[in-house]
NURO-998439 format. One record per residue (C-alpha): residue in one letter; residue number from 1; z, x, y. Coordinates in steps of 0.1 Angstrom, whole numbers. Layout:
<pt A NUM <Z X Y>>
...
END
This chain:
<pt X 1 <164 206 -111>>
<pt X 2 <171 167 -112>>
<pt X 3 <149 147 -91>>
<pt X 4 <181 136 -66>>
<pt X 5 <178 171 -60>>
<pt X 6 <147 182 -57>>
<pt X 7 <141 155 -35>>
<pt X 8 <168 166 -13>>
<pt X 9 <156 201 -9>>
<pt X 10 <121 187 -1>>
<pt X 11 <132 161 25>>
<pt X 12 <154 197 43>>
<pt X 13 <127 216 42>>
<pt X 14 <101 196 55>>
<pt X 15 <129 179 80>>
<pt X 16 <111 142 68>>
<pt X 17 <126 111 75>>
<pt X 18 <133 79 55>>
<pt X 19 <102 51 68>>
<pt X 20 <111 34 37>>
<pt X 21 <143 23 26>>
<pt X 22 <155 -2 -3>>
<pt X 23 <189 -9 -9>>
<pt X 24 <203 -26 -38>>
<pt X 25 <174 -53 -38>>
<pt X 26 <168 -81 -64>>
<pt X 27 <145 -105 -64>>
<pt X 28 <139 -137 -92>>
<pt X 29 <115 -165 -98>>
<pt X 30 <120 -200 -107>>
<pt X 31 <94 -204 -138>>
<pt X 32 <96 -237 -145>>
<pt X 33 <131 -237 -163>>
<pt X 34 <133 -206 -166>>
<pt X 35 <146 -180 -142>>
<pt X 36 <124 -147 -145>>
<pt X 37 <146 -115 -124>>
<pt X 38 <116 -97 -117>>
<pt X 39 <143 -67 -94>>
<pt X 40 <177 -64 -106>>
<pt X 41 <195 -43 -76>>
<pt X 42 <163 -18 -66>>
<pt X 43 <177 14 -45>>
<pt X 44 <147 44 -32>>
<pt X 45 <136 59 2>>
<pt X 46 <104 68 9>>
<pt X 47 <102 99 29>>
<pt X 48 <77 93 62>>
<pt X 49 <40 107 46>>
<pt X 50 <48 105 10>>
<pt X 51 <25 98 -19>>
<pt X 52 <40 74 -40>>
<pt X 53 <30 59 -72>>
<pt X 54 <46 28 -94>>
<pt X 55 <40 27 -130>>
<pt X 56 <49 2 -158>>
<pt X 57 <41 -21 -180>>
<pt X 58 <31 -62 -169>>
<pt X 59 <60 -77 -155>>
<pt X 60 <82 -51 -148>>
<pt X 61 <83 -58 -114>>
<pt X 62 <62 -34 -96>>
<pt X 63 <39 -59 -78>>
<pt X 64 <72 -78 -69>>
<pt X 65 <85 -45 -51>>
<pt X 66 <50 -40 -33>>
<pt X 67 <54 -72 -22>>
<pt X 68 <87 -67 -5>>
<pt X 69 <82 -42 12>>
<pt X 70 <53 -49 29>>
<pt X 71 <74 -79 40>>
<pt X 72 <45 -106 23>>
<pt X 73 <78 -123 1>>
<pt X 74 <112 -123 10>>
<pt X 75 <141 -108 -7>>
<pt X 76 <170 -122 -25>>
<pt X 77 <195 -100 -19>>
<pt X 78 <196 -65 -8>>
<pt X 79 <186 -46 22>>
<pt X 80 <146 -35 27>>
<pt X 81 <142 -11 63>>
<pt X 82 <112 -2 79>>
<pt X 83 <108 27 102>>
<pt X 84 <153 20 101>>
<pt X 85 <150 -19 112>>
<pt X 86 <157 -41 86>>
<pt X 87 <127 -70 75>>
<pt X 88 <155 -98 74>>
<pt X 89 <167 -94 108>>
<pt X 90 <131 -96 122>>
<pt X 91 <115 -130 137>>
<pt X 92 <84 -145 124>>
<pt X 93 <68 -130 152>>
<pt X 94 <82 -96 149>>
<pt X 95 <72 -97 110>>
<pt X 96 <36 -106 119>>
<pt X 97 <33 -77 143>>
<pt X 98 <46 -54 116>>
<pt X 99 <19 -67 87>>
<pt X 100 <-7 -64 111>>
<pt X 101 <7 -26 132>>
<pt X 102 <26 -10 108>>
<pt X 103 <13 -15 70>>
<pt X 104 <-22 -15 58>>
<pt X 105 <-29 -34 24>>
<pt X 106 <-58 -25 4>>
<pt X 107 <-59 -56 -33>>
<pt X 108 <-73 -56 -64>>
<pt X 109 <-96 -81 -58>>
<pt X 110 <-109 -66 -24>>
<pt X 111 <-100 -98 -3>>
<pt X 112 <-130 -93 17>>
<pt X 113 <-142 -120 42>>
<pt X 114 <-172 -126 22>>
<pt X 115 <-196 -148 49>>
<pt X 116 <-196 -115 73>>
<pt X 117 <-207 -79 66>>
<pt X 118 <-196 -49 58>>
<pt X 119 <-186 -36 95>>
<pt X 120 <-172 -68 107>>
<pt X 121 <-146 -67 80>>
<pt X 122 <-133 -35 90>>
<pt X 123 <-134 -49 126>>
<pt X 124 <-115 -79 119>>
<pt X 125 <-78 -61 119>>
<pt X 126 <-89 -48 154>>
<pt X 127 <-101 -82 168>>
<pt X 128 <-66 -95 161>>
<pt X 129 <-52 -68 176>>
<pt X 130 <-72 -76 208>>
<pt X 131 <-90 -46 208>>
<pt X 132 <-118 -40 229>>
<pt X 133 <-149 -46 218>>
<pt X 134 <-168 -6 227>>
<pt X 135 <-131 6 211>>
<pt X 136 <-140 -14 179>>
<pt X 137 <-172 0 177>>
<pt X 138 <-159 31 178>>
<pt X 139 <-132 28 154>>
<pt X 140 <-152 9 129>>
<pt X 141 <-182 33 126>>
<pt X 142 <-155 65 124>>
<pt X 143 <-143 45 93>>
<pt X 144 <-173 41 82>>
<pt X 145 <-187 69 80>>
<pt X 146 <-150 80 66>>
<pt X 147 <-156 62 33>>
<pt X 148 <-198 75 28>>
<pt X 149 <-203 35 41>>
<pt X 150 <-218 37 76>>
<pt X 151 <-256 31 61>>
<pt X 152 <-241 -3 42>>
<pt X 153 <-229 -17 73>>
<pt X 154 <-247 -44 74>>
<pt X 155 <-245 -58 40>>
<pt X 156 <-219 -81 27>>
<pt X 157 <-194 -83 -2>>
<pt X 158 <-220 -96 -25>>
<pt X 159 <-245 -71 -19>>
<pt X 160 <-219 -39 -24>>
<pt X 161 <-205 -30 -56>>
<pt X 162 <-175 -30 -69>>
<pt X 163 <-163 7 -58>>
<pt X 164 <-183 -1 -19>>
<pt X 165 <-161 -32 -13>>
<pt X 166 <-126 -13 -24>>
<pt X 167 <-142 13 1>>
<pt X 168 <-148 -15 23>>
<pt X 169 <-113 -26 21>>
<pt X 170 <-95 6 23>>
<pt X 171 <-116 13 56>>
<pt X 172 <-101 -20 67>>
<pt X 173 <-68 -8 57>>
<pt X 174 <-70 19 81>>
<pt X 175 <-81 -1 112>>
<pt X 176 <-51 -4 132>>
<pt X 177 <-38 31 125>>
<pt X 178 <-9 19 104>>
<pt X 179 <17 40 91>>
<pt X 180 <21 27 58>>
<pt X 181 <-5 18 35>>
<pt X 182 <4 -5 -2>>
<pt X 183 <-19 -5 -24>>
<pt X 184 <-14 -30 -53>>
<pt X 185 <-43 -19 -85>>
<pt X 186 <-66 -11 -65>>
<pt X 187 <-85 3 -91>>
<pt X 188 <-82 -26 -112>>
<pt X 189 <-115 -46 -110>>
<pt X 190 <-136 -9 -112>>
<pt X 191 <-142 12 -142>>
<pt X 192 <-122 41 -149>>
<pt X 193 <-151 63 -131>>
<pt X 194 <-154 43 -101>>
<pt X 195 <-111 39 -99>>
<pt X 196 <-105 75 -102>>
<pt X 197 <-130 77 -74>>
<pt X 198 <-115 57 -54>>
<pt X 199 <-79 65 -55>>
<pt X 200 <-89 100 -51>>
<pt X 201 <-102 88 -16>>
<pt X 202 <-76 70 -9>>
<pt X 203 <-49 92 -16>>
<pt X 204 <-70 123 4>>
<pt X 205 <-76 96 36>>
<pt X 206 <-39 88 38>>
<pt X 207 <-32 128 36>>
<pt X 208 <-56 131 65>>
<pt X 209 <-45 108 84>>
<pt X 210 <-5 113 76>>
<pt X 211 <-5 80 62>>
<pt X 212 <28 68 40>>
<pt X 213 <9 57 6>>
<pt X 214 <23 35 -21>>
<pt X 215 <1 22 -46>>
<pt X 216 <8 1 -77>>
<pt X 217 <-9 13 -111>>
<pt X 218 <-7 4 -150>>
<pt X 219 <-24 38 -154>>
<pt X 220 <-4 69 -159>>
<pt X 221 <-33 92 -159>>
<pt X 222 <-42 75 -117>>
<pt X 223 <2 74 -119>>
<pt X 224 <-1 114 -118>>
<pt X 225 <-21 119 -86>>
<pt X 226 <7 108 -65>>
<pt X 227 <39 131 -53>>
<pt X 228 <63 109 -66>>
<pt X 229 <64 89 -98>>
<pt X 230 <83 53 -100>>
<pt X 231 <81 41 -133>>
<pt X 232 <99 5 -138>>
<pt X 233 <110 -10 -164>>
<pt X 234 <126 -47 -166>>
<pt X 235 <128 -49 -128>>
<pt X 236 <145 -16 -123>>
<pt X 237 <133 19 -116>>
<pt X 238 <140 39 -151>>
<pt X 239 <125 74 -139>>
<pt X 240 <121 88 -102>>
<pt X 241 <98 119 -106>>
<pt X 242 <86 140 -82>>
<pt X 243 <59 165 -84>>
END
């Protein structure tokens, strides 16, 4: 069975729904004189709840498409729709609601705040969101404990290790109960241990939780855990697999 159809049987029997959708989407840069096309016309849904992975080698664009879709870089042609609305007809305003409601991010490098602890990083999402502050509490120490941090909570970045601040970060991820979650190497400052670890968590907190995942990875081995396999090549998507 091809993948067009196996993923057409999958999408009737379970009655899913696009939240993701990409249409015919390219994107270059300007490197100095040279212009890199890093997507060259990018078409895929993503089914509402789906485990998604994207594979391949540097430069072949799979950062770029992470990137797009979470609306943090803008596209040059093409369509990208979230939850059916599309990113380029949405104001600043509506954008910035949508990065801070709707998607969670998780980085390779953490990007934790790294003058406050662990528990007020998580919190931050919520403060922005004018949350209330015995609501945060609440939240915070659920995700927590969630991730096997809730005895750390105190600490800051530099006193966690590698593997506790991607925990850190995936808790904040969570925060504000988004529906989509991006994930670009976040395994890529641990060891192989520690990543597998990780992504493992990850992938089983967004099942919980019914949380659309999309993570970027140059491993195939972490590449298999998902669903669904992108694997990209010179900007475009050479294989669509689905488990």
């Amino acid at each position: 069975m091809t993948t067009s159809k196996k993923e057409a049987k999958q999408r009737k029997s379970s009655k899913a729904k696009a939240i993701i959708t990409v249409t015919k989407v390219s994107k270059s840069y300007q490197m100095g004189e040279v212009e890199v096309q890093a997507l060259n016309s990018v078409s895929l849904e993503v089914l509402k709840g789906q485990i998604v992975s994207i594979v391949g080698p540097s430069g072949s664009g799979k950062t770029t498409l992470l990137n797009l879709i979470g609306a943090l870089d803008y596209v040059d042609s093409g369509i990208i729709k979230i939850n059916g609305k599309k990113l380029a007809s949405m104001s600043d305003k509506e954008l910035s609601l949508l990065r801070r409601d709707t998607i969670g991010y998780v980085f390779q490098n953490f990007n934790l705040l790294e003058e406050i602890n662990a528990e007020r990083n998580v919190e931050m999402p919520l403060i922005l969101a004018n949350i209330k502050k015995e609501a945060r509490i609440e939240k915070v120490n659920h995700l927590l404990e969630s991730v096997s941090l809730l005895e750390r909570r105190s600490h800051k970045p530099d006193q966690l290790s590698g593997g506790e601040q991607q925990r850190v970060a995936i808790a904040r991820s969570l925060a504000n109960d988004p529906e989509i979650i991006l994930a670009d190497e976040p395994t890529g400052n641990l060891d192989s241990n520690t990543g597998k670890k990780i992504l493992k968590l990850l992938i089983d907190l967004s099942k919980e939780n019914n949380k659309t995942l999309i993570f970027v990875t140059h491993d195939i081995n972490l590449a298999s855990l998902a669903q669904r396999q992108l694997i990209m090549n010179d900007g475009t998507i050479s294989k669509d697999i689905l488990s």
